[in-house]
Backbone as JSON, one array per atom type, in Angstrom:
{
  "sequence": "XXXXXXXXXXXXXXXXXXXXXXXXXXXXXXXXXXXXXXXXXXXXXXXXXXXXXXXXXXXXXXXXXXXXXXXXXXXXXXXXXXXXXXXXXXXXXXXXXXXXXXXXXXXXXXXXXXXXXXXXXXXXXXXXXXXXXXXXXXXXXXXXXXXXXXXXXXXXXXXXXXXXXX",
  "N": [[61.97, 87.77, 93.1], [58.39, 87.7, 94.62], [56.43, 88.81, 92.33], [54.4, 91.71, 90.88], [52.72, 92.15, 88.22], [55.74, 93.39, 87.3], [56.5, 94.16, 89.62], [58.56, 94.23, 92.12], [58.09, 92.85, 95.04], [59.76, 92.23, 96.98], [62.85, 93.56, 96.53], [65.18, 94.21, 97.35], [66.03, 91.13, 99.4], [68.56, 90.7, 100.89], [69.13, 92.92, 101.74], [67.36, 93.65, 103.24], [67.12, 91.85, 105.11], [69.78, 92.7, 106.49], [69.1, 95.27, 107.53], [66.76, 94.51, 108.93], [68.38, 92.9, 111.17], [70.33, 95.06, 112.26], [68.08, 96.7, 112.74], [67.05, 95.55, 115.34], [69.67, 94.89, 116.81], [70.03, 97.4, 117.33], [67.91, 98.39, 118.79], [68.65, 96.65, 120.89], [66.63, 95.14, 122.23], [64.36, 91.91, 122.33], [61.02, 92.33, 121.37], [57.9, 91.8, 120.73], [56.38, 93.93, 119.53], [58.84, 95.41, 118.55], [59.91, 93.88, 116.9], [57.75, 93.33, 115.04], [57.76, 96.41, 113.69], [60.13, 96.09, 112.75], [60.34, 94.65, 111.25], [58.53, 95.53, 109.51], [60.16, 97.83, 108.76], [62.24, 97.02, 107.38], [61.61, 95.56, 105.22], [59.86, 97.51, 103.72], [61.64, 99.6, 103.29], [63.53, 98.95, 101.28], [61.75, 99.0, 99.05], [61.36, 101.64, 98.56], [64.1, 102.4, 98.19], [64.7, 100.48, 95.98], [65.01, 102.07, 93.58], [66.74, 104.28, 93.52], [69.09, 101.75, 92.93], [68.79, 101.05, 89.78], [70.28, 99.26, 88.27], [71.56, 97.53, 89.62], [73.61, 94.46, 89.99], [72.81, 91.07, 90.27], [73.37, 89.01, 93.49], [75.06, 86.07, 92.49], [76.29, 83.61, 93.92], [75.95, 82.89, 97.1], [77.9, 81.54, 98.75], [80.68, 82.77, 98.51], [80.17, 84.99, 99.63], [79.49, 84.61, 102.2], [81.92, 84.15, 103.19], [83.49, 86.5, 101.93], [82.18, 88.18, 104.03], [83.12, 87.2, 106.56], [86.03, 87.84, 105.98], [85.77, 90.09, 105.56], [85.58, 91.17, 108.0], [87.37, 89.68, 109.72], [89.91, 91.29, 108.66], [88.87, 93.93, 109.77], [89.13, 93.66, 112.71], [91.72, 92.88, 112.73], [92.94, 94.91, 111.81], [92.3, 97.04, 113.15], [93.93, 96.18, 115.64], [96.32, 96.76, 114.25], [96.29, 99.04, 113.93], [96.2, 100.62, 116.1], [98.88, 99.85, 117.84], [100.81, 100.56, 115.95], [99.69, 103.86, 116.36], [100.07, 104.02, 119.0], [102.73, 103.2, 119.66], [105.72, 104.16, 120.61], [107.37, 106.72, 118.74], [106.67, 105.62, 116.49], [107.4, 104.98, 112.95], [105.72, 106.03, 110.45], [104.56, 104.99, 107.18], [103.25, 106.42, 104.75], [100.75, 106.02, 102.44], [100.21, 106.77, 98.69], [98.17, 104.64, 96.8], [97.08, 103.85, 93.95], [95.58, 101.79, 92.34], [94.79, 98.9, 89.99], [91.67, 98.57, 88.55], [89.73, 95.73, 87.79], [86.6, 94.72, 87.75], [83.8, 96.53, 86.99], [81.4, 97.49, 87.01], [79.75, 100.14, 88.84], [78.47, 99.75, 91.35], [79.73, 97.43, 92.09], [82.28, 98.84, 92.64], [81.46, 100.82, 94.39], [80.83, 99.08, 96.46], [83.66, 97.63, 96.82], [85.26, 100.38, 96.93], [83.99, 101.15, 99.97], [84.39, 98.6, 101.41], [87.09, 99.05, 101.82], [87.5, 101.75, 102.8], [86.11, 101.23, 105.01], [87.88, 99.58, 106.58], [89.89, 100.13, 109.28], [92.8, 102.15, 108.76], [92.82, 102.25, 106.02], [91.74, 104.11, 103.39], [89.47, 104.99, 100.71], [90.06, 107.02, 98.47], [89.28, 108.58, 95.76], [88.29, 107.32, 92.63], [89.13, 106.63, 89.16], [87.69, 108.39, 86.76], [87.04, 107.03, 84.19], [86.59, 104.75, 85.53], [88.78, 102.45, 85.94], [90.08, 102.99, 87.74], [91.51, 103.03, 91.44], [92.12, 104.84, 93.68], [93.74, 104.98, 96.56], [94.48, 105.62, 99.89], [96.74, 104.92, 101.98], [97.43, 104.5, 105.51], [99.9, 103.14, 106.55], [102.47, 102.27, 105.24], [104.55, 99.57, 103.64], [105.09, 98.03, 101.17], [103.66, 99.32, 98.7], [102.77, 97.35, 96.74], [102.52, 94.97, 96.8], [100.34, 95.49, 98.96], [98.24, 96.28, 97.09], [97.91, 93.88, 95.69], [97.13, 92.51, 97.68], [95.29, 93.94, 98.94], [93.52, 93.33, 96.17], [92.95, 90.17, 95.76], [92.3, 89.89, 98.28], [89.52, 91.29, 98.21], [88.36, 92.27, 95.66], [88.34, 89.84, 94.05], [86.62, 88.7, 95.3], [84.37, 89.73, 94.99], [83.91, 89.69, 92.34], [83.78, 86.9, 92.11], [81.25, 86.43, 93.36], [78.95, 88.79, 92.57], [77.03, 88.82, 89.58]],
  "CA": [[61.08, 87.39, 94.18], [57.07, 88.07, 94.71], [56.21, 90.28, 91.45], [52.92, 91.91, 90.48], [53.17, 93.37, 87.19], [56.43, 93.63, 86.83], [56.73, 94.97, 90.78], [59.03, 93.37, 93.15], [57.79, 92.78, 96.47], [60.93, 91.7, 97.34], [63.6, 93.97, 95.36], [66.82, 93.01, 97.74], [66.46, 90.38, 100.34], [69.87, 90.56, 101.81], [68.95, 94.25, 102.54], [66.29, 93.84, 104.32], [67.92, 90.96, 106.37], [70.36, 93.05, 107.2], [68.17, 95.81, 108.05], [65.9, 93.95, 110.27], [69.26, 92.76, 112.26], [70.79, 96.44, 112.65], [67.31, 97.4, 113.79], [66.94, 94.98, 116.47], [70.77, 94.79, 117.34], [69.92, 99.43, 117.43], [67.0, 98.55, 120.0], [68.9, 96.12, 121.69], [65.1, 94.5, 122.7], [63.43, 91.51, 121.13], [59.64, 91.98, 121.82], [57.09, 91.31, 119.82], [56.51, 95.11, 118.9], [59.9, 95.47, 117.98], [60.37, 92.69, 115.92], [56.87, 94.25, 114.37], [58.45, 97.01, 113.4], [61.54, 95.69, 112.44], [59.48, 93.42, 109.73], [57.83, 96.72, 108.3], [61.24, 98.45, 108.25], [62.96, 95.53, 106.47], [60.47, 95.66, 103.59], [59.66, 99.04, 103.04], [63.35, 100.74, 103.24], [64.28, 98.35, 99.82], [61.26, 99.36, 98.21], [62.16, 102.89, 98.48], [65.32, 102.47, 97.48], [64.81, 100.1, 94.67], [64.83, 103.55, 92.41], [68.33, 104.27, 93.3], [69.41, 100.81, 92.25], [67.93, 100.29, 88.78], [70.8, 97.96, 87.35], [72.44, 96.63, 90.53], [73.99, 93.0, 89.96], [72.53, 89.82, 91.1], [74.18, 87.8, 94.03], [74.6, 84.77, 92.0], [76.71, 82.41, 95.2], [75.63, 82.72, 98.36], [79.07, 81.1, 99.63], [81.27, 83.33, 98.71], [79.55, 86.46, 100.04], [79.71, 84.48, 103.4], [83.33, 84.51, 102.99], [83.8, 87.72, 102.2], [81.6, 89.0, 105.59], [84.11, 87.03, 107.52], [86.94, 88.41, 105.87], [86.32, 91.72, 105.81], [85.03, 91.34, 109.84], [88.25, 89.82, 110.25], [90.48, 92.71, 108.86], [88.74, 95.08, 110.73], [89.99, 93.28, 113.84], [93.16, 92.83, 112.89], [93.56, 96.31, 111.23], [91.86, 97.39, 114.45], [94.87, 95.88, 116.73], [97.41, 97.34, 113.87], [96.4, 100.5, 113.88], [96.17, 101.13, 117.32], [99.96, 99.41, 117.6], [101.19, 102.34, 115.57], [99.46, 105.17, 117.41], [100.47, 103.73, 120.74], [103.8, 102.92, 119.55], [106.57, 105.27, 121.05], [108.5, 107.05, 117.95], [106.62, 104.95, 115.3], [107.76, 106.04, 111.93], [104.43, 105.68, 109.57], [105.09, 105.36, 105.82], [101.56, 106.55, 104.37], [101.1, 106.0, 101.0], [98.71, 107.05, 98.24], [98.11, 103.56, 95.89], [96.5, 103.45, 92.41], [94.9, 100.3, 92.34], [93.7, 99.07, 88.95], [90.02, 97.85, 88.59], [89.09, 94.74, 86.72], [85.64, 95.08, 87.85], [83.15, 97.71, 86.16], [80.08, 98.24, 87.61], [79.69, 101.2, 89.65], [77.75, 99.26, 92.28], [80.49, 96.31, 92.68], [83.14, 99.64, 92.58], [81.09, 101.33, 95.54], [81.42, 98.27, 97.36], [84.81, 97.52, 97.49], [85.82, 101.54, 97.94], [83.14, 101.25, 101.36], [84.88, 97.86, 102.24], [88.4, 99.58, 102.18], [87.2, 102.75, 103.87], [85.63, 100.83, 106.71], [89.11, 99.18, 106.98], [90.98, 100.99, 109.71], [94.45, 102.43, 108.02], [93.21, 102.67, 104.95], [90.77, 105.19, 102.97], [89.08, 104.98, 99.4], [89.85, 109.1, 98.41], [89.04, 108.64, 94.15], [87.58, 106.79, 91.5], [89.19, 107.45, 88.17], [86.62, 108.98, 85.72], [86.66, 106.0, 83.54], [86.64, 103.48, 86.5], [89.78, 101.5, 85.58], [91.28, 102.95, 89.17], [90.84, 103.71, 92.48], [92.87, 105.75, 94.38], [93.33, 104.4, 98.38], [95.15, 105.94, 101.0], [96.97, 103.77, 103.2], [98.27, 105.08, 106.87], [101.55, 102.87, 106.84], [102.45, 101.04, 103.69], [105.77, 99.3, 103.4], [105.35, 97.57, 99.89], [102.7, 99.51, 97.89], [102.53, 96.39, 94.62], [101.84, 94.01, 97.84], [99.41, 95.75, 99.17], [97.61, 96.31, 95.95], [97.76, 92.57, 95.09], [96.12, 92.11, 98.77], [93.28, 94.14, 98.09], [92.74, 92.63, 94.86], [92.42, 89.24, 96.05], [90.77, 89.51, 99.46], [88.01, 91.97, 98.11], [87.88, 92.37, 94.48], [88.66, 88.67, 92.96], [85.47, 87.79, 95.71], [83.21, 90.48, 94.6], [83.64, 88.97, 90.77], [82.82, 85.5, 92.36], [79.61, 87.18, 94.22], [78.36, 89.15, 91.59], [76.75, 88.61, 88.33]],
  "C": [[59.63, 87.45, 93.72], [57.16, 88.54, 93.25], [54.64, 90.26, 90.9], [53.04, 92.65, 89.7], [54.19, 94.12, 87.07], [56.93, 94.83, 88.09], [57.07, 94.3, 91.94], [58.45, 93.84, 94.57], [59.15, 92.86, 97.4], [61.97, 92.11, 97.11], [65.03, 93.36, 96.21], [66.91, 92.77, 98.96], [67.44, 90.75, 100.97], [69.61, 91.73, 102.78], [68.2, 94.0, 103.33], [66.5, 92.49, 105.31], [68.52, 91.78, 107.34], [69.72, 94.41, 108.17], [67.02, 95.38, 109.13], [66.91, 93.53, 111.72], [69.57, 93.53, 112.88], [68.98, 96.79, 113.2], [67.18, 96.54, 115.0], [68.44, 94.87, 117.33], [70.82, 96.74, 117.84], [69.11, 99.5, 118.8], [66.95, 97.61, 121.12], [67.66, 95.22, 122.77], [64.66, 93.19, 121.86], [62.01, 91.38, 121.5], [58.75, 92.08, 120.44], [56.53, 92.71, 119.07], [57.51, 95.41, 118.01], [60.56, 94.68, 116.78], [59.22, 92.66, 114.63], [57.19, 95.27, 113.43], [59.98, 96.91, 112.48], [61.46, 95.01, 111.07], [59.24, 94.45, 108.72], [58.98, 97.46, 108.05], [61.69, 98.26, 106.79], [62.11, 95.51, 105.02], [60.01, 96.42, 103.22], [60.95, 99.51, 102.71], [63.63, 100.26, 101.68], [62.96, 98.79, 98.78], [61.16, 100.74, 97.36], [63.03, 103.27, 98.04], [65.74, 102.09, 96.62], [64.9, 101.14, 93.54], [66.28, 103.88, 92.22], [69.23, 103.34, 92.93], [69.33, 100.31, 90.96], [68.93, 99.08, 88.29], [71.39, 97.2, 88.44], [72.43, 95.1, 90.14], [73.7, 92.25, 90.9], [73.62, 89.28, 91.92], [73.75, 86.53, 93.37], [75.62, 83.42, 93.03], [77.18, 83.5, 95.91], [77.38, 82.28, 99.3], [80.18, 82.06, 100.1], [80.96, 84.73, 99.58], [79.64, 86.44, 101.64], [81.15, 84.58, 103.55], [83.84, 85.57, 103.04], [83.18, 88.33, 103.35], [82.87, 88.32, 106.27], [85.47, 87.46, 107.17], [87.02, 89.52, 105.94], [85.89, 92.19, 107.72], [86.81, 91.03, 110.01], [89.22, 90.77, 109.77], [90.16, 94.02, 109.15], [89.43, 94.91, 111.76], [91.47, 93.17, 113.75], [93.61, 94.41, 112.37], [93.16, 97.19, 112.45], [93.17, 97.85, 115.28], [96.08, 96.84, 116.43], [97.62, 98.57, 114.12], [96.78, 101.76, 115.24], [97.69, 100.4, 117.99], [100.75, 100.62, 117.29], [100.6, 103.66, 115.93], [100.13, 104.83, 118.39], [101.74, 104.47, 120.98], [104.71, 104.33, 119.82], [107.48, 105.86, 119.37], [108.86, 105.95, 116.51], [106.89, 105.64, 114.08], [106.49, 105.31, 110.54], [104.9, 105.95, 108.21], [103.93, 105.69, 104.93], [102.02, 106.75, 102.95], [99.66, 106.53, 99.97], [98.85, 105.72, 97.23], [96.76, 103.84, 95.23], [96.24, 102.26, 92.43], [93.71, 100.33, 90.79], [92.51, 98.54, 89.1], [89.69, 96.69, 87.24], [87.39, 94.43, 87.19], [85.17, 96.56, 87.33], [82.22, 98.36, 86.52], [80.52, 98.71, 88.77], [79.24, 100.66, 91.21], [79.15, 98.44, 93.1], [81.87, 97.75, 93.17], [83.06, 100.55, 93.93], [81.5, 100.05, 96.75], [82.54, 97.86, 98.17], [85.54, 98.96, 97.98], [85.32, 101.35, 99.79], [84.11, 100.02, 102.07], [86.48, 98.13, 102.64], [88.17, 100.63, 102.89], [87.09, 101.97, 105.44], [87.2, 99.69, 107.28], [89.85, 100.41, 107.76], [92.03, 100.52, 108.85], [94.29, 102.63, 106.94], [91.82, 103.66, 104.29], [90.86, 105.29, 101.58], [89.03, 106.97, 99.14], [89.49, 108.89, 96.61], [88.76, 107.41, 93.27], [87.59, 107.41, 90.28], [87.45, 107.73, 87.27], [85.69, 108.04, 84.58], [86.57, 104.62, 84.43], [87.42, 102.24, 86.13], [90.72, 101.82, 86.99], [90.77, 103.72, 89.83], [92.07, 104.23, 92.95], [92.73, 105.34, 95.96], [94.96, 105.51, 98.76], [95.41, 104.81, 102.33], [97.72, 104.73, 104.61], [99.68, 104.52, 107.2], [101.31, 101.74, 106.01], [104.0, 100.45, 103.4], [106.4, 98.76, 101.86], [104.31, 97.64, 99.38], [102.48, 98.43, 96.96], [101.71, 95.28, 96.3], [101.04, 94.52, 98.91], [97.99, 95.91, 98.16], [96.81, 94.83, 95.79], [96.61, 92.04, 96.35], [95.34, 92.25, 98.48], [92.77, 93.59, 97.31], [91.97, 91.2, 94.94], [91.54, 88.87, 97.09], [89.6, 90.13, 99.24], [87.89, 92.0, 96.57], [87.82, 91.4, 93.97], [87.16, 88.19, 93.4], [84.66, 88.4, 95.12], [83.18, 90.31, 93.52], [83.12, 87.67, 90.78], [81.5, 85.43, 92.72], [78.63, 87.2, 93.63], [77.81, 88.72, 90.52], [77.45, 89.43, 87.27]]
}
């Protein structure tokens, strides 16, 4: 973006998109204060935090990244409906599993990502990250065919976050 001597103005757009949305969708208002505020948020918070980022990977397409928001929105909803299916359910019998999932992705960043986008999946829960980051460790709440669940994950979140990424 912007740079002045080698000093982004700008360090990550998306953030501070999304950050300006979550604050105005937080204060449920749009006035002209708020939306004030919401500007200076949005562009300070990433400058701040550019420190904790130093190598993070470029979004190099835009398309897919829209893709993946609507996919992982929609298996919330549907993992939503499931989950709450099997609580309800009278004398459901839950098969919880722990799955090893290998990693063909490397960076730590793209590795945080997809653990956070499986966490925030009701039913299932990112618990480890081997040492050498070749595997994650998930917890599923009712798993009937651990290899096809695996293969899921892989393709609805990890194959996109290699298309995403740089």
């Amino acid at each position: 973006m912007i740079s002045a001597t080698g000093f982004k103005l700008f360090p990550h757009p998306i953030l501070s998109v999304i950050i300006f949305a979550v604050w105005l969708l937080l204060w449920n208002q749009v006035t002209i204060g708020y939306v004030t505020l919401g500007v200076i948020t949005a562009l300070t918070l990433p400058l701040f935090a550019r420190r904790f980022w130093p190598d993070s990977p470029r979004v190099i397409r835009y398309g897919p990244l829209l893709t993946y928001g609507v996919v992982f929105l929609w298996d919330i909803i549907v993992a939503n409906v499931n989950v709450a299916i099997l609580i309800l359910k009278p004398n459901s019998s839950l098969e919880p599993t722990f799955l090893e999932i290998p990693l063909d992705i490397e960076h730590p960043f793209l590795i945080t990502i997809l653990a956070n986008t499986i966490t925030l999946t009701p039913g299932t829960v990112s618990s480890n990250v081997a040492g050498d980051y070749q595997t994650l460790l998930v917890h599923c709440l009712d798993c009937e065919d651990p290899d096809e669940e695996i293969a899921r994950i892989k393709a609805r979140y990890e194959d996109r976050l290699e298309e995403i990424f740089e």
